[in-house]
C-alpha positions as CSV (number, residue, x, y, z in Angstrom):
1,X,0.0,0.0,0.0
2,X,2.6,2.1,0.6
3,X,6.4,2.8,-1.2
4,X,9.2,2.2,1.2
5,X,11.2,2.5,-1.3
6,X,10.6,6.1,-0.6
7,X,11.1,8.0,2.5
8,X,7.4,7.9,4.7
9,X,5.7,10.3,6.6
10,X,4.0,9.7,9.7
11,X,0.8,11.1,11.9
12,X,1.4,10.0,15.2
13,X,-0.8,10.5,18.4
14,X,1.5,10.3,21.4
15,X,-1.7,10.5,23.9
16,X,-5.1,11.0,24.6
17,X,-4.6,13.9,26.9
18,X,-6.1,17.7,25.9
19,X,-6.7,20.7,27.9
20,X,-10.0,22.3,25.3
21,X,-13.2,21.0,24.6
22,X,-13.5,22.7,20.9
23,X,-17.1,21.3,20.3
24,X,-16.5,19.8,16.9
25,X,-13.4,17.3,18.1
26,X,-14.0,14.0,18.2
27,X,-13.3,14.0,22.1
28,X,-16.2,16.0,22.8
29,X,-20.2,16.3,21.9
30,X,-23.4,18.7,23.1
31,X,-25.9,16.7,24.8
32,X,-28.9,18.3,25.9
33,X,-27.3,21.7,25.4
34,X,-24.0,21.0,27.3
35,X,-20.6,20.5,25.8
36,X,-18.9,17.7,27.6
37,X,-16.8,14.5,27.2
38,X,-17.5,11.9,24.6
39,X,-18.7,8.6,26.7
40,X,-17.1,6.7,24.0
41,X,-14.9,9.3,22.1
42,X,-14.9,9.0,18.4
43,X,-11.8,7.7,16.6
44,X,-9.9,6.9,19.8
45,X,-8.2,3.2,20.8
46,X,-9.6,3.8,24.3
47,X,-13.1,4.8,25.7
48,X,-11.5,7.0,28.0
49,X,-9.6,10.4,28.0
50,X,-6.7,11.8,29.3
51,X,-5.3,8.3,30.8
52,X,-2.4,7.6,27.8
53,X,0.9,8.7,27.6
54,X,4.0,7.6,25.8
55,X,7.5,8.4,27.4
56,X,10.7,8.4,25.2
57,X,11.5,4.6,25.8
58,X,8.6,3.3,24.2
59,X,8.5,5.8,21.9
60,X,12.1,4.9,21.2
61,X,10.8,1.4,21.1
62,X,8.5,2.1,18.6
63,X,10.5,4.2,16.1
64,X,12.9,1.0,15.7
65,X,10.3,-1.3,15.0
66,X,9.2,0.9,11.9
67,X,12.1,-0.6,10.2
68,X,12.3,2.1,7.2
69,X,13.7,5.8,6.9
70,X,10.5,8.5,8.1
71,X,11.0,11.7,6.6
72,X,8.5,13.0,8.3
73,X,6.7,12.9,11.8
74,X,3.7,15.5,11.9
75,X,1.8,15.8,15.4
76,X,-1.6,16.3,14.3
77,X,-3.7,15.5,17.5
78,X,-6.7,14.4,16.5
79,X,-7.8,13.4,20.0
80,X,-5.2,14.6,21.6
81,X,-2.8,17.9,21.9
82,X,0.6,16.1,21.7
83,X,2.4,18.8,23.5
84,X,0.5,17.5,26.5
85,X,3.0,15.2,26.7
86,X,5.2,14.4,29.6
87,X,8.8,14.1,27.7
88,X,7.4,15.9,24.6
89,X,10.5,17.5,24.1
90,X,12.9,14.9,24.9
91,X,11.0,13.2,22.1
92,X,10.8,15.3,19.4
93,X,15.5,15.9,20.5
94,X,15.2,11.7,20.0
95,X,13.1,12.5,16.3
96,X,15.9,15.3,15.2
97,X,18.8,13.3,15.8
98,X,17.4,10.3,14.2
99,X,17.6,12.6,10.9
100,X,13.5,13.2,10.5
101,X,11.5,16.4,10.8
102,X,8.4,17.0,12.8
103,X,5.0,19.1,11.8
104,X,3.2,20.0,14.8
105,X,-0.8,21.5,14.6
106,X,-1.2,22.8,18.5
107,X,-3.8,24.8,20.2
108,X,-0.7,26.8,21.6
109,X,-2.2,27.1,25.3
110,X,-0.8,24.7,27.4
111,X,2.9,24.9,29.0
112,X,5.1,28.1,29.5
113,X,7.2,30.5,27.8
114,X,10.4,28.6,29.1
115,X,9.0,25.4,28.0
116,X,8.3,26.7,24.2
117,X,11.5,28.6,23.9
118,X,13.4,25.3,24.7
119,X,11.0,23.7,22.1
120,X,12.2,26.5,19.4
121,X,15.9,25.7,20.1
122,X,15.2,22.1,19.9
123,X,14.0,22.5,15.9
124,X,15.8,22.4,12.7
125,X,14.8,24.6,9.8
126,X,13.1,22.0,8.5
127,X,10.6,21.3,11.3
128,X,7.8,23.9,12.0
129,X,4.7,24.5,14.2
130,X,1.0,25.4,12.7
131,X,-0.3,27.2,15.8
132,X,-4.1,26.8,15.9
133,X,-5.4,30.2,16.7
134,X,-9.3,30.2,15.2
135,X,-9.6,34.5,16.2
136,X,-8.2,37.2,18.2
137,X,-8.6,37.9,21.9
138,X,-12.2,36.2,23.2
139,X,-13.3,34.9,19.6
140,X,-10.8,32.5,20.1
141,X,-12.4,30.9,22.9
142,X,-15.6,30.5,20.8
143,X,-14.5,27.3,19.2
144,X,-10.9,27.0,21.4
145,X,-13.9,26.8,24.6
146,X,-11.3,26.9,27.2
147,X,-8.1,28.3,25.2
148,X,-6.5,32.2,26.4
149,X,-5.8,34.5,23.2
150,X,-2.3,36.4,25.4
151,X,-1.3,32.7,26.4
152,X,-1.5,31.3,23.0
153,X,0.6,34.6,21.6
154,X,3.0,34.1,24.5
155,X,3.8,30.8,24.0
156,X,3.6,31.0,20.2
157,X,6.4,34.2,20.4
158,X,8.6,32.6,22.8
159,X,9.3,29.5,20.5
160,X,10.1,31.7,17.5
161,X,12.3,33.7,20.2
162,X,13.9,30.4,20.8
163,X,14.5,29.7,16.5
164,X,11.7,27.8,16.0
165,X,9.7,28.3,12.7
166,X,5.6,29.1,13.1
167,X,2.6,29.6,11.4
168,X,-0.1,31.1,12.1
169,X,-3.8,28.3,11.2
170,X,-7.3,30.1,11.2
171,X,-10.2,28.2,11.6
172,X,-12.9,30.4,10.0
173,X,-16.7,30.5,10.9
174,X,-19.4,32.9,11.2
175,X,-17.8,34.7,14.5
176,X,-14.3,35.2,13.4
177,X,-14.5,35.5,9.4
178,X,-14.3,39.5,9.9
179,X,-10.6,39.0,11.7
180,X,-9.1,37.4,8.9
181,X,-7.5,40.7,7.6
182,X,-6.4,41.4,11.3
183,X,-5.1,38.2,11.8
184,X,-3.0,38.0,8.6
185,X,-1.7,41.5,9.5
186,X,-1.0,40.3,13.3
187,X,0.7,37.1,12.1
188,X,3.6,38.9,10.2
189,X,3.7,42.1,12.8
190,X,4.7,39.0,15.2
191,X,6.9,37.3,13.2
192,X,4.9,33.9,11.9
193,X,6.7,32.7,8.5
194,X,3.0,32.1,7.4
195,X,-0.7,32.6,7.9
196,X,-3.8,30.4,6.4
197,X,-7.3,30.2,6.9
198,X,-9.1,27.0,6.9
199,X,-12.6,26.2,5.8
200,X,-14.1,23.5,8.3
201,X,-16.2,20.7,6.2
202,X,-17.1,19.9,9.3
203,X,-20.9,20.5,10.1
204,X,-22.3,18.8,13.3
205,X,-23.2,21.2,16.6
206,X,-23.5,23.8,14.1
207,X,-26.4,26.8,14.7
208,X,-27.1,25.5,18.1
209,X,-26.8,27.1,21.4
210,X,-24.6,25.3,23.8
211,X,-23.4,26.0,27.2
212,X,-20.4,24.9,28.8
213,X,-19.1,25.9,32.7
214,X,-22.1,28.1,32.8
215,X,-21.5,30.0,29.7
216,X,-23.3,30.3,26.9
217,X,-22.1,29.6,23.2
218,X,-22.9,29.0,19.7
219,X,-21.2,28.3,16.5
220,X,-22.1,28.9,13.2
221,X,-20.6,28.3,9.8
222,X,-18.8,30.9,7.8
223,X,-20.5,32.5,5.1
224,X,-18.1,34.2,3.2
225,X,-16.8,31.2,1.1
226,X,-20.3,29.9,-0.4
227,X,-18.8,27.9,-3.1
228,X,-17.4,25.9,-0.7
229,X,-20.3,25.6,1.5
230,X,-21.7,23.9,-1.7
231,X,-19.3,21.7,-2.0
232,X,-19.5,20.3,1.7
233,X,-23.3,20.3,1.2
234,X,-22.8,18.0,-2.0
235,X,-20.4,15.9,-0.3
236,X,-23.0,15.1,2.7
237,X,-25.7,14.0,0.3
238,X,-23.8,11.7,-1.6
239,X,-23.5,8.6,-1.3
240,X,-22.2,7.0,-4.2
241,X,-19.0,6.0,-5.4
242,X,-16.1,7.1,-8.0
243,X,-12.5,5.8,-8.4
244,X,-10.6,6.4,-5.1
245,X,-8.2,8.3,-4.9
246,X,-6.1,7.3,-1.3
247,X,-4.6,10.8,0.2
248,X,-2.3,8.6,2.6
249,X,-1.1,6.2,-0.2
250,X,-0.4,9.7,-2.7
251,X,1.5,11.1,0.3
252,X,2.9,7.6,1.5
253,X,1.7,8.6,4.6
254,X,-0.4,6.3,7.7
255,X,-1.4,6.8,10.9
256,X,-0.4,5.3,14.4
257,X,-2.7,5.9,17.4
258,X,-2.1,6.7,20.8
259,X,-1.4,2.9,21.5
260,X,0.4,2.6,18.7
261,X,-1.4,0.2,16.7
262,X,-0.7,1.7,12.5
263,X,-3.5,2.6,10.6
264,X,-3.6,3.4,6.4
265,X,-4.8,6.8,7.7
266,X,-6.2,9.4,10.3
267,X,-10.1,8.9,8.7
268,X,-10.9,5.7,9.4
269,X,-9.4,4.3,12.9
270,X,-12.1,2.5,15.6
271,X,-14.8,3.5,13.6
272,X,-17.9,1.5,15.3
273,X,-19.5,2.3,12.0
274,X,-17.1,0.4,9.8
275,X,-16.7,-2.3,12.1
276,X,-20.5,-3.1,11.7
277,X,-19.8,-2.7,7.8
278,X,-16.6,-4.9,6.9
279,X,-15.7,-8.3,9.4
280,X,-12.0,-7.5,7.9
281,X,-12.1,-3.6,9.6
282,X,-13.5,-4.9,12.9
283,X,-10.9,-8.2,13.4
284,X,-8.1,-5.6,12.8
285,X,-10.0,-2.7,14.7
286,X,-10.1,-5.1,17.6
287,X,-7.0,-7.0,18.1
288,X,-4.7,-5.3,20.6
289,X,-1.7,-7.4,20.1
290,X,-1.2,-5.5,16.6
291,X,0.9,-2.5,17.9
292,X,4.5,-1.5,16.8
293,X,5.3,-1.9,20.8
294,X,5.1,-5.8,20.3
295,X,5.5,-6.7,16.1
296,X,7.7,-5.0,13.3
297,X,5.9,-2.5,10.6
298,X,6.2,-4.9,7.9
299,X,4.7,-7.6,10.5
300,X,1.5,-5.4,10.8
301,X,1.0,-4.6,7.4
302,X,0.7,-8.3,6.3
303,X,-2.3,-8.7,8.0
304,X,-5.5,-9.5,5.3
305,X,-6.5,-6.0,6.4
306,X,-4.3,-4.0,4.1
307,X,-5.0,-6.5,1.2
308,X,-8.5,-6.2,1.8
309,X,-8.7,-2.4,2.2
310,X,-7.1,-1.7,-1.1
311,X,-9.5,-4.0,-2.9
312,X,-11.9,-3.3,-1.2
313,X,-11.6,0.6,-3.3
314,X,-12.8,-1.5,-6.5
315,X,-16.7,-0.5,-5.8
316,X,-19.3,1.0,-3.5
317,X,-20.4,-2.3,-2.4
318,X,-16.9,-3.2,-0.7
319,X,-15.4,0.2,-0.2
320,X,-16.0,1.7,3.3
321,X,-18.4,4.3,3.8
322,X,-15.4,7.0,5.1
323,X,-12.9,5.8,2.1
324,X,-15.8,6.8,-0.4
325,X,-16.6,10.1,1.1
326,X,-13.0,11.3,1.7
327,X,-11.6,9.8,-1.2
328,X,-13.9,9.6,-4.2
329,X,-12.3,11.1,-7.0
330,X,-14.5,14.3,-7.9
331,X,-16.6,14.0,-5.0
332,X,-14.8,13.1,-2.0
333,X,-13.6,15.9,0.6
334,X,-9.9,14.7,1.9
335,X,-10.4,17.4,5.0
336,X,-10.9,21.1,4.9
337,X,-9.7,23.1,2.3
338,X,-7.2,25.9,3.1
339,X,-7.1,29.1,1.8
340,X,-3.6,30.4,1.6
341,X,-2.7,33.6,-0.4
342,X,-0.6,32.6,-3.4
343,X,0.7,29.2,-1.5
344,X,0.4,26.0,-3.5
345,X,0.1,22.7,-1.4
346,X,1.5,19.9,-3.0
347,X,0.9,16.1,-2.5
348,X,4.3,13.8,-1.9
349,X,3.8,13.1,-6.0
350,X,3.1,16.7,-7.2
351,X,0.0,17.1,-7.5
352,X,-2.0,20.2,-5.6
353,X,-3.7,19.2,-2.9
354,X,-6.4,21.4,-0.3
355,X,-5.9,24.6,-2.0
356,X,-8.7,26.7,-2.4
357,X,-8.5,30.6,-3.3
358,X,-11.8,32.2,-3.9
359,X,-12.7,36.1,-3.9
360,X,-15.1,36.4,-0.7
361,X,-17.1,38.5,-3.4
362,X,-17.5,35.7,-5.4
C-alpha cells in the first residue's frame, strides 16, 4: 500500500490527553445543550480520556520497529494535543537526531514560555509548528472553549524567540471571518513565516446554542466562502462512489494511534460504524496485540487487512463508507480546504492538494 522505497511520513498521536473542549473534536459532543466528554470518544483506541501517555523509551521502542527511513513525523492531535505530553521535548530531541523532521498543529495554550522557547531551540529549519489560533482575543475561545488568546501569543512568540519556525492556522466561521485581515496582518507584525485560513467541512453542533461551565455559546458556519459551502453540502448527500483516490497512499503517509497500533490513515481508525460494515475492519480494529510496541511495521501490514482495504476501493459495495466520502475522486472531501494567499500545497507526487482561493465576493 505504501512505497518504502521512498522515505514515509508519519501522523502520530503520542496521547489521549487535551486541555479544550473545541465542540467539533471527536473527544467531545453537546448533549442536551451542554458541551462535555464523549462517553465513547470517536476515533480513539480507548473509551476513555486523558489516561495515555508515551514516554521516550517506548516511543524509542516504537520508532525501531518501523524498520524504514520517516522523513516525516507530523503531530496532528486528532484526540489529543501532543504537546501535553510528559517528555514531549525529549521526544521530538530523539526525532531530530534520528535525521527526521516534525510538523506540529497545537492549540498553543498549554505549558510556559520557558517550555516553548526550549522547544524552538530544539527545531531544525526544517521542522515547524502550525499554531491553531481560530480568532483574536475572546473569539478564540468561541471554538478554542477553554483556550487564552495572550497565552497562545505568549507561547507561540517565545518558540520563535527560541529559533523555531511558526505559522499562524485560522479556523474560520461565522464569529471570526471579519478578523481574517487582522489576523494575517498580526501574524507577520509577530513574526509567523506564514498565515492560512481554513474552511471546516465539518458541520455537526453547528447553529445551536450550547453552554459549557455556565457560559453560553454558539457556533455557526462561515459564510463568506459559499462555493465551498456547496461543496461540503454535495459531499453530505452523496453517497455513491467514483474511483478512489487514497490521500495517505499519494503522500505515503499512515497513521499510528495513541497505542500505537498503525493505521492506512487518520479517517478511518475505531470506527464503530465500519466495524459493523466490513468483518475485515472490525478483526483488525479489535485486536490489541497489533501495535509496533510488540510486532515489526512490515509484520502489521501483512495482515489481510491492508489487502483487503485496497480492494476493497474496486466498488461502493466493498469500499468503506469514510474511504468513499474522503476519497472519491471528484466528489470526496480529503479534509478542509485551506485558503492560503498565493501558497500552492502539494501532495508527496506533485499534485496540488487542499488549495482553495476564492474572492469572498464571489
Amino acid at each position: 500500500m505504501f512505497d518504502f522505497s521512498q522515505p514515509i511520513w508519519i501522523n502520530w498521536e503520542l496521547n489521549n490527553i487535551c486541555n479544550l473542549m473545541c465542540p467539533q473534536c471527536g473527544r467531545n459532543e453537546i448533549k442536551n445543550g451542554i458541551l462535555q466528554w464523549r462517553k465513547e470518544p470517536a476515533g480513539s483506541p480507548t473509551k476513555t480520556l486523558n489516561d495515555v501517555d508515551n514516554s521516550l523509551e517506548t516511543f524509542k521502542k516504537v520508532f525501531r520497529n518501523i524498520g524504514y527511513p520517516v522523513d516525516l513525523i507530523r503531530f496532528q492531535g486528532h484526540v489529543s494535543e501532543n504537546v501535553a505530553s510528559k517528555e514531549f521535548i525529549p521526544i521530538c530531541e530523539y526525532i531530530i537526531s534520528e535525521g527526521t523532521n516534525i510538523t506540529i498543529s497545537t492549540n498553543g495554550s498549554l505549558r510556559t514560555e520557558e517550555f516553548w522557547y526550549n522547544l524552538g531551540k530544539v527545531f531544525n529549519n526544517r521542522s515547524k509548528i502550525n499554531f491553531s489560533i481560530d480568532g483574536m482575543g475572546d473569539a478564540l475561545g468561541v471554538y478554542r472553549v477553554n483556550a487564552s488568546y495572550e497565552k497562545v501569543i505568549q507561547n507561540a512568540s517565545a518558540f520563535m524567540r527560541g529559533g523555531g519556525r511558526a505559522c499562524w492556522r485560522m479556523i474560520v466561521f461565522k464569529h471570526n471571518q471579519h478578523q481574517i485581515e487582522d489576523a494575517r496582518k498580526e501574524a507577520e507584525r509577530l513574526g509567523f513565516e506564514d498565515f492560512s485560513i481554513v474552511h471546516t467541512d465539518r458541520r455537526y453542533f453547528m447553529d445551536q446554542e450550547y453552554s459549557y461551565k455556565g457560559q453560553k455559546y454558539i457556533l455557526e458556519n462561515q459564510n463568506i466562502a459559499p462555493r465551498w459551502n456547496e461543496k461540503v453540502d454535495d459531499n453530505l448527500q452523496w453517497n455513491g462512489w467514483t474511483e478512489i483516490s487514497c490521500k495517505a497512499q499519494n503522500e505515503n503517509q499512515f497513521y499510528v494511534d495513541c497505542k500505537n497500533k498503525p493505521w492506512a490513515c487518520y479517517y478511518i481508525p475505531h470506527k464503530d460504524g465500519l466495524s459493523r460494515e466490513k468483518e475485515w475492519y472490525k478483526e483488525y480494529a479489535e485486536d490489541e496485540s497489533l501495535t509496533l510496541e510488540n510486532k515489526t511495521l512490515d509484520d502489521i501490514l501483512n495482515h489481510k487487512f491492508y489487502h483487503a482495504l485496497e480492494m476493497s476501493w474496486d466498488s461502493k459495495s466493498t469500499c468503506l463508507s469514510t474511504c468513499r466520502k474522503k476519497c472519491s475522486v471528484g466528489k470526496g472531501l480529503v479534509r478542509s480546504w485551506e485558503l492560503n494567499s498565493g501558497k500552492i500545497y502539494k501532495d508527496r507526487r506533485g499534485g496540488a492538494i487542499q488549495s482553495w482561493y476564492e474572492d469572498s465576493s464571489s
